[in-house]
N, C-alpha and C positions, 0 to 999 in steps of 0.2 A: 706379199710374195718375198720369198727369200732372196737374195741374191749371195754371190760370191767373188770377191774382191779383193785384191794388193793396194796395201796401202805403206805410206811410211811408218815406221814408230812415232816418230814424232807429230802426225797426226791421231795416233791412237793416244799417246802422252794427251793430248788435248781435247778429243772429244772423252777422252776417258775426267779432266779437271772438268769439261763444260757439267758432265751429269753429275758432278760432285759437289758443283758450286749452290745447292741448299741446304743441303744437310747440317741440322739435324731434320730439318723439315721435307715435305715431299716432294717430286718431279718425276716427271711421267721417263725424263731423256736419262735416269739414272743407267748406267751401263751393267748388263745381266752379264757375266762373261763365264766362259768354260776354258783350259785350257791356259790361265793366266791368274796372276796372284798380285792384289795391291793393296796398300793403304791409303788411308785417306785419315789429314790429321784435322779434326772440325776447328781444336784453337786455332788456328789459322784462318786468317777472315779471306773467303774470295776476292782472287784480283782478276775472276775474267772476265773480259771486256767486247762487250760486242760492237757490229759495225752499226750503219743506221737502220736495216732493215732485221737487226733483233740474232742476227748469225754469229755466231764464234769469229773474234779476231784474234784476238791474242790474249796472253797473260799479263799482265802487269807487275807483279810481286812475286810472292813465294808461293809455289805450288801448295795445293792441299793435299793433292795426290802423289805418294809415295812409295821407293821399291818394288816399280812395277816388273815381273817378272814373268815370261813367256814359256810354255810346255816346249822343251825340245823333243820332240816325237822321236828322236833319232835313239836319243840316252833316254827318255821319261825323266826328264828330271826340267828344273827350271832353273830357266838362265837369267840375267840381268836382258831388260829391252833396251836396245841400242836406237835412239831417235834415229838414226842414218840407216840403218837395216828396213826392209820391206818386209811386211807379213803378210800374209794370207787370214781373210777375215769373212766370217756369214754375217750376214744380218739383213736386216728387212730394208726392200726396197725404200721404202720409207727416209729413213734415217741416213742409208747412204746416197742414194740419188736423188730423194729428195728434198735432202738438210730439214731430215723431221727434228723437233727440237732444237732448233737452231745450231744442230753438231753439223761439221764442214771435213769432207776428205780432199783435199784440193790434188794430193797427188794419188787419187784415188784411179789404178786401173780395172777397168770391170773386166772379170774372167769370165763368171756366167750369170748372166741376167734373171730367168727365169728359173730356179733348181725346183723349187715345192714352195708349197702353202706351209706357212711355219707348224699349224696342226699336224701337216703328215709325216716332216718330219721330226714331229714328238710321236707321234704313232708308228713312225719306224723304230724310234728306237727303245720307245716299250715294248714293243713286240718283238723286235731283231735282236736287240742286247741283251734287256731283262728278261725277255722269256714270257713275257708278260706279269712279271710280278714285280711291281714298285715296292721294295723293301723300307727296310726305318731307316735307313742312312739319309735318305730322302726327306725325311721327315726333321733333319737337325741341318741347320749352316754349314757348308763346308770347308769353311776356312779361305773359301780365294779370294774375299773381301775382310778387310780387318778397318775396322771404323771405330777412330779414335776420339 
């Protein structure tokens, strides 16, 4: 189930390093995002550090994740993310309330609990947006990950 959430930057700073912290290899907690633009630099060895039951604590060293920057809806344009700023975030029950992949919103407020099933709203917006035609754009990266 989806939900819908306020969180700090600075938690998103963080579970955004937590799904960062394998690559170049896989993880299921890697961060899908829409709406936001980062990189990630691999020579940089992980410094995240979990508690004792496997959850995000902190960083220890130099980030991997870098330049993360936020859609301002207002202009369409992206800004720098301000760890001190609150955003507005979806994702799966999962992840946010239930520290799926040991990713943690501690200043997480929940706005809406139940919105959809992540399916519907992929089938809304192949249907409401695209008209129902998934185009090639779709078919190439689009640039809001940059993984160095």
């Amino acid at each position: 189930m989806v939900c819908l959430a306020e969180v700090s930057g600075q938690d998103l700073l963080n579970a955004l390093e937590m799904g960062a912290r394998f690559l170049p290899g896989e993880y299921g907690g890697f961060a899908q995002v829409s709406g936001m633009q980062y990189e990630i630099d691999t020579h940089v060895v992980s410094s995240v550090c979990l508690d004792a039951e496997g959850f995000f604590n902190h960083v220890s060293g130099e980030r991997r994740v870098k330049n993360v920057k936020v859609m301002d809806r207002k202009t369409g344009t992206y800004q720098p993310l301000l760890p001190e700023a609150r955003y507005t975030l979806a994702g799966t029950r999962y992840v946010l309330l239930d520290r799926g992949d040991g990713i943690c919103f501690p200043s997480l407020q929940m706005l809406e609990e139940n919105v959809a099933l992540d399916v519907e709203i992929l089938e809304r917006y192949i249907t409401d947006t695209l008209h129902g035609v998934i185009d090639r754009r779709y078919a190439l990266p689009q640039g809001n990950i940059i993984i160095r």
